[in-house]
OpenMM code with the backbone's topology and positions (N, CA, C; nanometers):
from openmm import Vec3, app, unit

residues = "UNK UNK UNK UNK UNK UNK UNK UNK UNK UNK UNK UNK UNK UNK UNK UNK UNK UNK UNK UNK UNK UNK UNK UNK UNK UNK UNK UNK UNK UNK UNK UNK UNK UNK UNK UNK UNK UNK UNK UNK UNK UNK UNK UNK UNK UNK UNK UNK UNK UNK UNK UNK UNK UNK UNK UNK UNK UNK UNK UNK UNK UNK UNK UNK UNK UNK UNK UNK UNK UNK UNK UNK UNK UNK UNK UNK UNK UNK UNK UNK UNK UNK UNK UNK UNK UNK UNK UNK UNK UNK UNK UNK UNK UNK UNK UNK UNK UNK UNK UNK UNK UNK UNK UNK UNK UNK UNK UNK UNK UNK UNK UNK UNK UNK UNK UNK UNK UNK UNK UNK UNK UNK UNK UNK UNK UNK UNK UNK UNK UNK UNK UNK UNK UNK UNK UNK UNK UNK UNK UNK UNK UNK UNK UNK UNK UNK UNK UNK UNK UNK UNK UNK UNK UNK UNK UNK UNK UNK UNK UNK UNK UNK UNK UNK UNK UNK UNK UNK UNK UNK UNK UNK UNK UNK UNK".split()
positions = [
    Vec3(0.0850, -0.1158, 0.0000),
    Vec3(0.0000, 0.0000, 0.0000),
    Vec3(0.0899, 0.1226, 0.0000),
    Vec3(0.0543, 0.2149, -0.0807),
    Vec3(0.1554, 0.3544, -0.0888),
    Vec3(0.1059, 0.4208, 0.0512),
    Vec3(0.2071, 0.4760, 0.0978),
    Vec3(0.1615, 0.6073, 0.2269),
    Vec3(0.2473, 0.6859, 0.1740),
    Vec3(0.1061, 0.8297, 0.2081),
    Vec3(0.1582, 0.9504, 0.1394),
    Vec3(0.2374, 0.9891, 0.2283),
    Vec3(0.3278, 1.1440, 0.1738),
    Vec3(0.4312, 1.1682, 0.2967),
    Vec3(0.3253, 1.2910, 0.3236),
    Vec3(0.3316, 1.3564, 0.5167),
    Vec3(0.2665, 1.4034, 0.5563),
    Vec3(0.3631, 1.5583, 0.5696),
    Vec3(0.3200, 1.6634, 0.5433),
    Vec3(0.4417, 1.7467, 0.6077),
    Vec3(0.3596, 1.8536, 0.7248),
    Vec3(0.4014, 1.9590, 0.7789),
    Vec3(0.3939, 2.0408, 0.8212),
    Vec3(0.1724, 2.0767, 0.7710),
    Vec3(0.1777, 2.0537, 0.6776),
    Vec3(0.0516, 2.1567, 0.6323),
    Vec3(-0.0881, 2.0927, 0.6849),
    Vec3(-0.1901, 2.1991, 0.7044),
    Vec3(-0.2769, 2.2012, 0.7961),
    Vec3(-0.3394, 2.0552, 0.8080),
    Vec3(-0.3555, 2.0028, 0.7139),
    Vec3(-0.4630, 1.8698, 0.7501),
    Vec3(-0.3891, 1.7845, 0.6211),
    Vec3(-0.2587, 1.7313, 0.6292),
    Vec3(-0.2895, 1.6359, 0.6044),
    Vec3(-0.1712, 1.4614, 0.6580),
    Vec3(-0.1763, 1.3638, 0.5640),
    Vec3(-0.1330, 1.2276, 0.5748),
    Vec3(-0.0001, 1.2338, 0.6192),
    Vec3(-0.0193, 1.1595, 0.7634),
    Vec3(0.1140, 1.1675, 0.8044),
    Vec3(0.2196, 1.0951, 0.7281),
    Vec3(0.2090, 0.9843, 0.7003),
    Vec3(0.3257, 0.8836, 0.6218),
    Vec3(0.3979, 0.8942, 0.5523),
    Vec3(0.5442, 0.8766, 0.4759),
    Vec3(0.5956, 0.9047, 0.3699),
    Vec3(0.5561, 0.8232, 0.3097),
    Vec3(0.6039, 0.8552, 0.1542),
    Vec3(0.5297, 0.7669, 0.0541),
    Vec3(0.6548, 0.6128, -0.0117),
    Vec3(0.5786, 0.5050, 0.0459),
    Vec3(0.7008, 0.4146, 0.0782),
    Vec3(0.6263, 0.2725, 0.0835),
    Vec3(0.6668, 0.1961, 0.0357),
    Vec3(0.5214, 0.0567, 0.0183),
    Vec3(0.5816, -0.0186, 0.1417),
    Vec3(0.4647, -0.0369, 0.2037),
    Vec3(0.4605, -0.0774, 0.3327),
    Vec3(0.3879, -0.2443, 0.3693),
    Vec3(0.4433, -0.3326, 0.4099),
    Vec3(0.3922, -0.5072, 0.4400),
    Vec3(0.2854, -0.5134, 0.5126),
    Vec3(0.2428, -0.6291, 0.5078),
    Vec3(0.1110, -0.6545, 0.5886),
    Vec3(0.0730, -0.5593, 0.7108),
    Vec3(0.1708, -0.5365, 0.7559),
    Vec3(0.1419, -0.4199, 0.8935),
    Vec3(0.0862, -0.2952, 0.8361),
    Vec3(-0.0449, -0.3364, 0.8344),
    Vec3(-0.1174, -0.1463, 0.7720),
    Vec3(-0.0550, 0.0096, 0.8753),
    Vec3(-0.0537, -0.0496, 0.9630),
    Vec3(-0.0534, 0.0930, 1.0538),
    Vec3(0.0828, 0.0885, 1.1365),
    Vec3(0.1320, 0.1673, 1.1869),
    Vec3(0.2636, 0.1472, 1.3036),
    Vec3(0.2156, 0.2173, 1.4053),
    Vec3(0.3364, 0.1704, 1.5026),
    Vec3(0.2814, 0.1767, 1.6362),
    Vec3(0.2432, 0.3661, 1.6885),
    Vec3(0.3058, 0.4569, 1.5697),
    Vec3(0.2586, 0.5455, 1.5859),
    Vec3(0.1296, 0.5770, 1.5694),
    Vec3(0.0896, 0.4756, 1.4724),
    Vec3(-0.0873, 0.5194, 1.4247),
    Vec3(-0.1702, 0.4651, 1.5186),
    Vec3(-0.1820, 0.3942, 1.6156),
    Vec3(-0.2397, 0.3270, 1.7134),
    Vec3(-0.3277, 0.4328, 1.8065),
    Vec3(-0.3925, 0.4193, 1.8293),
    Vec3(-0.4780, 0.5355, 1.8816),
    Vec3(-0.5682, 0.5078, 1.9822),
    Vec3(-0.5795, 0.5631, 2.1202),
    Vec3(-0.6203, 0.5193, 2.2554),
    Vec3(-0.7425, 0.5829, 2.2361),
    Vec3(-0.8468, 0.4935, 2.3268),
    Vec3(-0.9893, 0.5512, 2.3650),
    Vec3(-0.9540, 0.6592, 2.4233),
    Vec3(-1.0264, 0.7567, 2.4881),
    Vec3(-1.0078, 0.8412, 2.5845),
    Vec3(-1.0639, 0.8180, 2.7154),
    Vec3(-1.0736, 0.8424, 2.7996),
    Vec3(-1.1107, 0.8434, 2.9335),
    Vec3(-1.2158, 0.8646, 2.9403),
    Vec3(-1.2848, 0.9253, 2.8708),
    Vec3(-1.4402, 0.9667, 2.8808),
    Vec3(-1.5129, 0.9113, 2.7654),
    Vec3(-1.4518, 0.7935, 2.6848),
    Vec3(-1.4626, 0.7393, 2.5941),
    Vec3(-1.4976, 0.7607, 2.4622),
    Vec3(-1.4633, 0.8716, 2.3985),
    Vec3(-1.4325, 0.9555, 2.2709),
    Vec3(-1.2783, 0.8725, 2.2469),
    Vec3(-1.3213, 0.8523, 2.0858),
    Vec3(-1.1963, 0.8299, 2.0004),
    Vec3(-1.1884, 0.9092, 1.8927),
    Vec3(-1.0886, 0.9889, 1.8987),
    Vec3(-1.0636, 1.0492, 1.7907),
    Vec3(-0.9856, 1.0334, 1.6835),
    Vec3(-0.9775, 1.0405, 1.5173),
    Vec3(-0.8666, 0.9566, 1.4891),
    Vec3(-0.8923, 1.0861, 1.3284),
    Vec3(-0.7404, 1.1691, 1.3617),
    Vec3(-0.6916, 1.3199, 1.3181),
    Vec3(-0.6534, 1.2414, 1.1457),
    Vec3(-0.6885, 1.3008, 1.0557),
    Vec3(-0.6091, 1.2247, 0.9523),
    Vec3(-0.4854, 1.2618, 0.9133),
    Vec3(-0.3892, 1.3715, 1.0070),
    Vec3(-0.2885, 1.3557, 1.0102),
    Vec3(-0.2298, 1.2965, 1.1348),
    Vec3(-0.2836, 1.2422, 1.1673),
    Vec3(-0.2176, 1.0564, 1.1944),
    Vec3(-0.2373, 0.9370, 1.1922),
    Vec3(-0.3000, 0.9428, 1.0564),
    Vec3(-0.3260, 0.7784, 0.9770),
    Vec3(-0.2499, 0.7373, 0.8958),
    Vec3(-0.2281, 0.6436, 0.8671),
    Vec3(-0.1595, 0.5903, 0.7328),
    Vec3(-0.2682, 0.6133, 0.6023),
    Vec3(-0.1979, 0.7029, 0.5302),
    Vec3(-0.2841, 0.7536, 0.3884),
    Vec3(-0.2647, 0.6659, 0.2962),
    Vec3(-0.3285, 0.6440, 0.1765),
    Vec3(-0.3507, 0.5771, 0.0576),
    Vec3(-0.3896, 0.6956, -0.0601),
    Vec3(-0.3282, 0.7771, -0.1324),
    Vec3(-0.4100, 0.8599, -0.2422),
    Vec3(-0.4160, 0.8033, -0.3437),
    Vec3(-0.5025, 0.7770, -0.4503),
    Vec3(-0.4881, 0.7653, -0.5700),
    Vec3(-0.5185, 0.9300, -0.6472),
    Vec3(-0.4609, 0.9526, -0.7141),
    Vec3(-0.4431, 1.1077, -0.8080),
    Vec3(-0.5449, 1.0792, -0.9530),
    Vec3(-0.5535, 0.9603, -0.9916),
    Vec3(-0.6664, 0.9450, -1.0751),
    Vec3(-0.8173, 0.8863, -1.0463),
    Vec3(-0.8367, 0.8847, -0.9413),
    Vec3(-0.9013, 0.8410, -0.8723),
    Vec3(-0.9570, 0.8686, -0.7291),
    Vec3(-0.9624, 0.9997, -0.6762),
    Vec3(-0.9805, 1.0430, -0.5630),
    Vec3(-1.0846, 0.9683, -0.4436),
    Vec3(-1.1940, 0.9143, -0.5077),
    Vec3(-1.2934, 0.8734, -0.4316),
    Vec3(-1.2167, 0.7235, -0.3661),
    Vec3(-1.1026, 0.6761, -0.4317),
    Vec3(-1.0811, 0.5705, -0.3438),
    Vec3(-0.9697, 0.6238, -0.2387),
    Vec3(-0.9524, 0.7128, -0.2009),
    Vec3(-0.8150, 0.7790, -0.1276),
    Vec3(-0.8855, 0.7586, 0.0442),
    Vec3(-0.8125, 0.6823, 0.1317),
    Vec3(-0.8030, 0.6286, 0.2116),
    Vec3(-0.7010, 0.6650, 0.3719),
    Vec3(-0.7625, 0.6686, 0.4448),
    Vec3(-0.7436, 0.7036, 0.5717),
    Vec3(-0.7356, 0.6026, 0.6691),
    Vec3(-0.6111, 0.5212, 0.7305),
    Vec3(-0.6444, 0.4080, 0.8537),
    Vec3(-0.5683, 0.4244, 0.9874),
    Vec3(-0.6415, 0.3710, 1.0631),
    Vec3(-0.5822, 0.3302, 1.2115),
    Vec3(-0.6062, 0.2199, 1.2877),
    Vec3(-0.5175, 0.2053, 1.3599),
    Vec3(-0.5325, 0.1086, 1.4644),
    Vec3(-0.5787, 0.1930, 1.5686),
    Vec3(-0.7058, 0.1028, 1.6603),
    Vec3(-0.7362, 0.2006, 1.7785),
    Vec3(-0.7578, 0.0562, 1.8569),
    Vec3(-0.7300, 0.1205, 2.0682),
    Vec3(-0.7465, 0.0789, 2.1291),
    Vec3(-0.8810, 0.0641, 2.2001),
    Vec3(-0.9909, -0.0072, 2.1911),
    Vec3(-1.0917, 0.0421, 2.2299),
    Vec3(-1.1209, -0.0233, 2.3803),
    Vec3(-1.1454, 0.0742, 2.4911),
    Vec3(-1.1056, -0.0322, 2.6145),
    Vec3(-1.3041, -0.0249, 2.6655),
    Vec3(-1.3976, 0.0679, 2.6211),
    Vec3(-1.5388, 0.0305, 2.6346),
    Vec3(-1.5967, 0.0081, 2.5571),
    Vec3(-1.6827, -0.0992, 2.5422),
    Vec3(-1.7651, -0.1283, 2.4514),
    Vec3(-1.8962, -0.0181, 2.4387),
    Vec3(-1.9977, -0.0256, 2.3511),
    Vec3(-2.1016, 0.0522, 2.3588),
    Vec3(-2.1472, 0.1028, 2.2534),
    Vec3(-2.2491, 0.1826, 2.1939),
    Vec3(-2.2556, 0.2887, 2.0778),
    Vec3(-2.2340, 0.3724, 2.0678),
    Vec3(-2.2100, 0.4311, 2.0158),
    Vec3(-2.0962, 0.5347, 1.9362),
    Vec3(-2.1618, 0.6231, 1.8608),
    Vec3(-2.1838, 0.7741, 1.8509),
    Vec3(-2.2293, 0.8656, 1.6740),
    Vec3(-2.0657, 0.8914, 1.6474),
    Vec3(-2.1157, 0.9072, 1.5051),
    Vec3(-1.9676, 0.8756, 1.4520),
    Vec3(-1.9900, 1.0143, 1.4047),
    Vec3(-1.9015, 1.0979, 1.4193),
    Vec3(-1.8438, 1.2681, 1.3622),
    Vec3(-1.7635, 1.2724, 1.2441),
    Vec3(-1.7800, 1.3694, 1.1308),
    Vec3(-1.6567, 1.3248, 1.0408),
    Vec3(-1.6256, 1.5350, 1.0965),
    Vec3(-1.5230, 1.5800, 1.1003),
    Vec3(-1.4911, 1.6785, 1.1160),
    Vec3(-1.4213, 1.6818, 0.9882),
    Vec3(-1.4529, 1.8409, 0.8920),
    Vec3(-1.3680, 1.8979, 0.7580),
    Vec3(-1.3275, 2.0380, 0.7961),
    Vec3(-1.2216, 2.0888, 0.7024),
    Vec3(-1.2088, 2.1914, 0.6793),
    Vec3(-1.2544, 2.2611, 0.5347),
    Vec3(-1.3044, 2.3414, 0.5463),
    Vec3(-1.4106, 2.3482, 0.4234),
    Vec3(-1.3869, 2.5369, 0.4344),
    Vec3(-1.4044, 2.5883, 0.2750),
    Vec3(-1.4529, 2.7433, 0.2311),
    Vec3(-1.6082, 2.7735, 0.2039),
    Vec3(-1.6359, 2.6790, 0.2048),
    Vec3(-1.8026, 2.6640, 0.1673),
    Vec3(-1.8915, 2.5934, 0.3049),
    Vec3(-1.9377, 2.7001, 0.3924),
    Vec3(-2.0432, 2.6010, 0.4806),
    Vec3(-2.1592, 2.5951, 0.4344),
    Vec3(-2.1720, 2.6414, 0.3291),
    Vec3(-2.3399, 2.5847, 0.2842),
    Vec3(-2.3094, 2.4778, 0.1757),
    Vec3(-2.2136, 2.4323, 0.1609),
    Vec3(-2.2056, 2.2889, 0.1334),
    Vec3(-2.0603, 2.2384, 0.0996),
    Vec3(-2.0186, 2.1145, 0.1856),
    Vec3(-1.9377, 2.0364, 0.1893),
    Vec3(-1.8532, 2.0134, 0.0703),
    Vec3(-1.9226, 1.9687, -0.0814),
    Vec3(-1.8445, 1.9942, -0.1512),
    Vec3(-1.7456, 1.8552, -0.1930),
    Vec3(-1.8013, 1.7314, -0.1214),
    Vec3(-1.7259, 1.5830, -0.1193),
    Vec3(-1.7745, 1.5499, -0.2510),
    Vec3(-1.7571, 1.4873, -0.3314),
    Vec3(-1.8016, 1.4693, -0.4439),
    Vec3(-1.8520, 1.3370, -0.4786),
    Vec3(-1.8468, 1.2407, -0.3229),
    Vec3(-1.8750, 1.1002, -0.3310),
    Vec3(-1.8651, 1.1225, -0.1922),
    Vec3(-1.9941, 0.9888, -0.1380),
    Vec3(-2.0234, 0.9116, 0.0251),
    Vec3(-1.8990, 0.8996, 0.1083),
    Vec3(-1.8839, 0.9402, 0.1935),
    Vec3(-1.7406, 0.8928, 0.2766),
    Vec3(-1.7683, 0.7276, 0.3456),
    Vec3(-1.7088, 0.6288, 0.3342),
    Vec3(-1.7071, 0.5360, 0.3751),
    Vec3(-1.5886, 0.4924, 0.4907),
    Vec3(-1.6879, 0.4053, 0.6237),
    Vec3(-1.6165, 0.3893, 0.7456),
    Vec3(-1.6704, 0.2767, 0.7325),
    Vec3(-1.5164, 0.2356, 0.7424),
    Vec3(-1.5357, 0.0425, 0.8222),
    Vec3(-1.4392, 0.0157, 0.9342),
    Vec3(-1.5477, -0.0002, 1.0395),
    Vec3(-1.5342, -0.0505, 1.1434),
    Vec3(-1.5172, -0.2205, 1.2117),
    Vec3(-1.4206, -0.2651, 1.1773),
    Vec3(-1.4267, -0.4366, 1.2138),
    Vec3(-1.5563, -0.4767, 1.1187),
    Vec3(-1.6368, -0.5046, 1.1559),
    Vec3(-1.7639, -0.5386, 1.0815),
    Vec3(-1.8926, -0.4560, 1.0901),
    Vec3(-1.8182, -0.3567, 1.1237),
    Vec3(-1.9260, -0.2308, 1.0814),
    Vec3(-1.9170, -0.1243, 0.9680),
    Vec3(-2.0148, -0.0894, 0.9282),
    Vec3(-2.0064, 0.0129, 0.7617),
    Vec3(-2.0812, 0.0893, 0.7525),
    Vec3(-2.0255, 0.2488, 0.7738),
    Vec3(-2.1185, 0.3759, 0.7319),
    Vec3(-2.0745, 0.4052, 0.6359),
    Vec3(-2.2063, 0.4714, 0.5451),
    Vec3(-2.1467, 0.5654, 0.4181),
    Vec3(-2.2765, 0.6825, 0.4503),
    Vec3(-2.2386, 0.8209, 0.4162),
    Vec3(-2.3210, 0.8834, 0.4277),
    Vec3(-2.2220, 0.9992, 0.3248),
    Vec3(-2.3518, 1.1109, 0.2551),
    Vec3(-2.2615, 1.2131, 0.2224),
    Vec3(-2.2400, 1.2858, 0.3230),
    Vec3(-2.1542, 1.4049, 0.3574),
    Vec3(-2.1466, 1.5333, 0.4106),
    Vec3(-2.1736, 1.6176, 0.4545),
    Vec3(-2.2844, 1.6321, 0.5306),
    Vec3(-2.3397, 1.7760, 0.5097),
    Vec3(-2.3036, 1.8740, 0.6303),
    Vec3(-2.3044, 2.0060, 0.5971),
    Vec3(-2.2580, 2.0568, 0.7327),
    Vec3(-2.3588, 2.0614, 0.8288),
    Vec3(-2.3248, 1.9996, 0.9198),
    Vec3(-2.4422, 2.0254, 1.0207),
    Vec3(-2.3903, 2.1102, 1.1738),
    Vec3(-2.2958, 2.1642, 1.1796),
    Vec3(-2.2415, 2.2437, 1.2714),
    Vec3(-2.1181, 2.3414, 1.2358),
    Vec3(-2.1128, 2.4277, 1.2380),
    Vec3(-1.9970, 2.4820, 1.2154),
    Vec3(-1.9242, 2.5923, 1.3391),
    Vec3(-1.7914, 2.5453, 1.3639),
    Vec3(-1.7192, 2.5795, 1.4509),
    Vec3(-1.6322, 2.6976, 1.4427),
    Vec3(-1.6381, 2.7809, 1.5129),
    Vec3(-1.5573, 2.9247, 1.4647),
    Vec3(-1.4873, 2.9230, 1.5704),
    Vec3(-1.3659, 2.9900, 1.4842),
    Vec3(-1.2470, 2.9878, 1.6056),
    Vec3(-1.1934, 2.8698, 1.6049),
    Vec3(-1.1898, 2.8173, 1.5288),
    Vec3(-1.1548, 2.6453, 1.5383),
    Vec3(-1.0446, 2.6531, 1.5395),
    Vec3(-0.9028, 2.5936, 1.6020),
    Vec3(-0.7514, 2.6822, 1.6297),
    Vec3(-0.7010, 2.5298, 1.4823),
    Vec3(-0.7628, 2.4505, 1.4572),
    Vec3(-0.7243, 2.3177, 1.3541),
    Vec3(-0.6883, 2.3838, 1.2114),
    Vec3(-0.8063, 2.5189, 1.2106),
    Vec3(-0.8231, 2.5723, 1.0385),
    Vec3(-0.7758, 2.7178, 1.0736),
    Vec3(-0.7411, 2.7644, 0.9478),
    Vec3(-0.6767, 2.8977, 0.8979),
    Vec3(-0.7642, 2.9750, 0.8444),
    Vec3(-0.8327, 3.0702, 0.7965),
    Vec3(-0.8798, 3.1355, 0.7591),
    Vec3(-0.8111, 3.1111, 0.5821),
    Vec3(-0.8870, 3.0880, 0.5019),
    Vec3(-0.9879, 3.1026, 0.4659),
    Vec3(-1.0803, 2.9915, 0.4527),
    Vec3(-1.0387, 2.8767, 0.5196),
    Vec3(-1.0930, 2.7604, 0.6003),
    Vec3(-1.2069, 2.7932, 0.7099),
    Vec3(-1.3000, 2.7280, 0.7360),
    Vec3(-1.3774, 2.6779, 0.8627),
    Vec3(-1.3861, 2.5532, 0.8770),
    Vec3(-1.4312, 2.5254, 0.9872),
    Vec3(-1.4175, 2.3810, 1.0092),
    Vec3(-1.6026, 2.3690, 1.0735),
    Vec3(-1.6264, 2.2663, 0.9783),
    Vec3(-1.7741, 2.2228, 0.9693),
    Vec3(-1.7433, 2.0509, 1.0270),
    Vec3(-1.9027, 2.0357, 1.1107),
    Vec3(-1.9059, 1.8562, 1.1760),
    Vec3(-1.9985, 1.8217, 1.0659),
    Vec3(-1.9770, 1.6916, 1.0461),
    Vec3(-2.1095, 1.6134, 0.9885),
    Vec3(-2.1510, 1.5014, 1.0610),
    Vec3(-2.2183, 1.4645, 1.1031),
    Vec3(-2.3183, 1.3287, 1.1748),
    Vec3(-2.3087, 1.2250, 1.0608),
    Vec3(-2.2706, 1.1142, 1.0960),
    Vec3(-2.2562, 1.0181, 0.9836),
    Vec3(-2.3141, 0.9417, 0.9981),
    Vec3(-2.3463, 0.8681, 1.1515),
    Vec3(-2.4512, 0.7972, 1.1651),
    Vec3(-2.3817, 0.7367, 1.3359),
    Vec3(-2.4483, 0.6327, 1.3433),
    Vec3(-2.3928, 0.5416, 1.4717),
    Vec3(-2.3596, 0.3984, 1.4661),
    Vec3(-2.2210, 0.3632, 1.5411),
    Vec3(-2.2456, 0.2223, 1.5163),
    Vec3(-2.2092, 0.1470, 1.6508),
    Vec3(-2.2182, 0.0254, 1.6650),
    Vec3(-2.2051, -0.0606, 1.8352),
    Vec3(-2.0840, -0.1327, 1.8055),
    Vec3(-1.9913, -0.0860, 1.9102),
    Vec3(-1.8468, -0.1642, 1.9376),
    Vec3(-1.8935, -0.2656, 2.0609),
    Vec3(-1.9348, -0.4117, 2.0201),
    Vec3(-1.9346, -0.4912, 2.0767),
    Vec3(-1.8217, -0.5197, 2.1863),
    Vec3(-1.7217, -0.5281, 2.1882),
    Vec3(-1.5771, -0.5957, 2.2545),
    Vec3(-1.4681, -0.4729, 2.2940),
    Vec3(-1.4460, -0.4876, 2.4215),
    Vec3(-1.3211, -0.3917, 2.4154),
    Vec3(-1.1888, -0.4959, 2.2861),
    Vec3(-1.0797, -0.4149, 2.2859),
    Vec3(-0.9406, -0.4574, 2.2123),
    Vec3(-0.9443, -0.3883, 2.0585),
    Vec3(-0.8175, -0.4142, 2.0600),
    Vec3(-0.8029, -0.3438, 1.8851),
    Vec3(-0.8308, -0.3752, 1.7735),
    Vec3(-0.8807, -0.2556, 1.6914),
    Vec3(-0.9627, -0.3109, 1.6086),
    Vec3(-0.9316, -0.1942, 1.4858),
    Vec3(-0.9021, -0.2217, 1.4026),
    Vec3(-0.8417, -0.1766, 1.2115),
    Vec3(-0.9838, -0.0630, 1.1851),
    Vec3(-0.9553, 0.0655, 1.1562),
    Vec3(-1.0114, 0.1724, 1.1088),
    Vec3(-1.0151, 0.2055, 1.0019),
    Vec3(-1.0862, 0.1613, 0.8939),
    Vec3(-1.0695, 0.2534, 0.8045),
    Vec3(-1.1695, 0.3559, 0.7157),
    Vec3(-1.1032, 0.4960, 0.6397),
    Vec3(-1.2274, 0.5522, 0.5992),
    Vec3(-1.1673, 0.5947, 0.4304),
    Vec3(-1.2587, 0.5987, 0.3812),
    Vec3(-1.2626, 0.6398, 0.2388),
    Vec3(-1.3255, 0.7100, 0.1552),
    Vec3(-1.2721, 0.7991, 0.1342),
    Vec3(-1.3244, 0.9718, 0.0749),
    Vec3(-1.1964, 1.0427, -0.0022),
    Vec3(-1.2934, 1.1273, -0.0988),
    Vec3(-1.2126, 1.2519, -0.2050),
    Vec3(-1.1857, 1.3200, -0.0990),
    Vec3(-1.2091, 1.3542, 0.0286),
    Vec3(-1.2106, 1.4493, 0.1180),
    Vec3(-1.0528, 1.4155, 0.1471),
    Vec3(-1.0328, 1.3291, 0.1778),
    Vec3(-0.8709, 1.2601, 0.2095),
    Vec3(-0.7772, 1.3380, 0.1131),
    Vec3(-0.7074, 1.3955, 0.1523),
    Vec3(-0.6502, 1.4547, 0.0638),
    Vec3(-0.4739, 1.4912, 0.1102),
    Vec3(-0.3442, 1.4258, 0.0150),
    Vec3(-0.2081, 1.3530, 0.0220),
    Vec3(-0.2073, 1.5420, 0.0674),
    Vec3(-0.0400, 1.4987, 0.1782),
    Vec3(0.0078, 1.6409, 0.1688),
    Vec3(0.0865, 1.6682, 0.0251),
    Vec3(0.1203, 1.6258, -0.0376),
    Vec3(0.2437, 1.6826, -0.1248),
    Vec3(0.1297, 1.6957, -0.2661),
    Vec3(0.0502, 1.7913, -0.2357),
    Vec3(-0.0550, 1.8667, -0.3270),
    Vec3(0.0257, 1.9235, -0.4854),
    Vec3(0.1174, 1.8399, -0.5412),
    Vec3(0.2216, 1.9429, -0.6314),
    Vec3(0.1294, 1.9237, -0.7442),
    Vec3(0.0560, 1.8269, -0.7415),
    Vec3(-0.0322, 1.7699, -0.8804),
    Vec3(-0.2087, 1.8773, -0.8746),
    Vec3(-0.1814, 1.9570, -0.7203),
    Vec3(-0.3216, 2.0209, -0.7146),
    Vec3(-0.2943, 2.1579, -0.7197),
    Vec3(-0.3514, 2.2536, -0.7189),
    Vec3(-0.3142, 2.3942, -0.6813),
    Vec3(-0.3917, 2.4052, -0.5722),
    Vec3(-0.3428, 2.4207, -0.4225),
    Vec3(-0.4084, 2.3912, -0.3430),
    Vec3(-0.5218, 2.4874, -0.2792),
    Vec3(-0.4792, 2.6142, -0.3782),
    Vec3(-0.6175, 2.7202, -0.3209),
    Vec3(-0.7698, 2.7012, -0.3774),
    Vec3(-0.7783, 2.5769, -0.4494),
    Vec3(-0.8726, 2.5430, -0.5466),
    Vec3(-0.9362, 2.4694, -0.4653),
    Vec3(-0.9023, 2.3614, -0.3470),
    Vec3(-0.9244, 2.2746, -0.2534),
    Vec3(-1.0311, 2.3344, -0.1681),
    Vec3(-1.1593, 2.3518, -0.2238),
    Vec3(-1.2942, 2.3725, -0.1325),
    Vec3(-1.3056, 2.2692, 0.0592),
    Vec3(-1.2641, 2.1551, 0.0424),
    Vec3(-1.3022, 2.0918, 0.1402),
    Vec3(-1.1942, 1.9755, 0.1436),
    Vec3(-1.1121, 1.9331, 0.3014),
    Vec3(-1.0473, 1.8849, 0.2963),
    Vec3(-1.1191, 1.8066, 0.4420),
    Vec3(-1.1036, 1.6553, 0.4610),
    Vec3(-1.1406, 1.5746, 0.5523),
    Vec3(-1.0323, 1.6645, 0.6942),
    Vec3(-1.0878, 1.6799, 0.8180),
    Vec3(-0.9857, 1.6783, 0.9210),
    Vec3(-0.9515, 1.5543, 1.0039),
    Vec3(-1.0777, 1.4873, 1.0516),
    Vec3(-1.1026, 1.3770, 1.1656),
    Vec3(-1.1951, 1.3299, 1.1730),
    Vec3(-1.2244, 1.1860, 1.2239),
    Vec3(-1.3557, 1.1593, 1.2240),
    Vec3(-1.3531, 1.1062, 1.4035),
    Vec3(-1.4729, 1.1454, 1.4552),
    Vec3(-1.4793, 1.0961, 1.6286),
    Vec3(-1.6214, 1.0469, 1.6550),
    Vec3(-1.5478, 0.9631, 1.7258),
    Vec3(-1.6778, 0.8541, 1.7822),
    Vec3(-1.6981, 0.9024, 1.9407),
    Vec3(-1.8262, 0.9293, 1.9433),
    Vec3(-1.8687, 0.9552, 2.0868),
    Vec3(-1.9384, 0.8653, 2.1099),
    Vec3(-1.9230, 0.8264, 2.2460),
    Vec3(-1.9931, 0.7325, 2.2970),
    Vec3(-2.1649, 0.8405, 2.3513),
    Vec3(-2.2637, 0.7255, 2.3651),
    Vec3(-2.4006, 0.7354, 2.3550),
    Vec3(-2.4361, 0.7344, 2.5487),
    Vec3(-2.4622, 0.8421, 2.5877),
    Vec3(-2.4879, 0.7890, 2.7391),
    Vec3(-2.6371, 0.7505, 2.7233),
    Vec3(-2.6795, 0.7126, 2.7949),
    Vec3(-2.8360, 0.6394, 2.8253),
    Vec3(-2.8558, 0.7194, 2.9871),
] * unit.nanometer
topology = app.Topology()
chain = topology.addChain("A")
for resn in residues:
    res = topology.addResidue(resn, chain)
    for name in ("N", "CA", "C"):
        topology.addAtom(name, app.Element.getBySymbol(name[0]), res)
């Protein structure tokens, strides 16, 4: 699998670009529940996948530690110039062990002051849906969207870039 190289710039793929063995993720990409049981998982620290002719298959993964079980709404957080619309050009797809959301985009919150985005960026949430983590232990993340987008943009002009994926977070559901 190619991993893109990640540099310095606002949102994107940490990895250099370097074909990598059965081990999808390293121990840097591994990613802890939180204490209050939010997982967050930044897509500059996943192992990236871009395709340049092919954007809709460009790919985002992690390893996460999940130590509570339970349900989850799943958040996709972007950085976007447009909050009256997202601007993805295809469903973002999350697979979870044996779970699968696809939903499009839409902004359904938008955050000002967000210290993640720069001006002429905002950073908009979308609700993607919910899913049930049966089992604590680790378990393979992955998501897939045009939103994913390689740092080494030399093939894009990057002021053209309406909407770029930031993170996607799973909150847990209190009852």
């Amino acid at each position: 699998m190619l991993i893109v190289a990640g540099t310095g710039f606002l949102f994107s793929c940490q990895n250099n670009g370097a074909q990598e063995g059965n081990n999808s993720a390293s121990a840097s990409n591994r990613i802890l529940q939180q204490s209050d049981g939010t997982i967050a998982l930044k897509v500059d620290k996943a192992a990236c996948y871009s395709d340049q002719d092919n954007p809709s298959s460009n790919t985002a993964e992690w390893d996460v530690i999940v130590s509570k079980s339970g349900r989850y709404d799943v958040w996709l957080s972007s950085a976007t110039k447009d909050t009256t619309s997202l601007h993805y050009q295809n469903s973002v797809k999350l697979n979870f062990q044996d779970n699968s959301l696809e939903a499009r985009p839409e902004c359904d919150i938008v955050i000002h002051g967000a210290r993640d985005v720069t001006y002429p960026y905002f950073k908009a949430d979308s609700f993607l849906g919910s899913l049930y983590i049966r089992d604590p232990g680790e378990y393979s993340v992955q998501v897939i969207s045009d939103g994913i987008l390689p740092a080494d943009n030399s093939d894009r002009n990057i002021e053209n870039v309406s909407t770029r994926m930031l993170s996607v977070l799973l909150k847990p559901i209190t009852q």
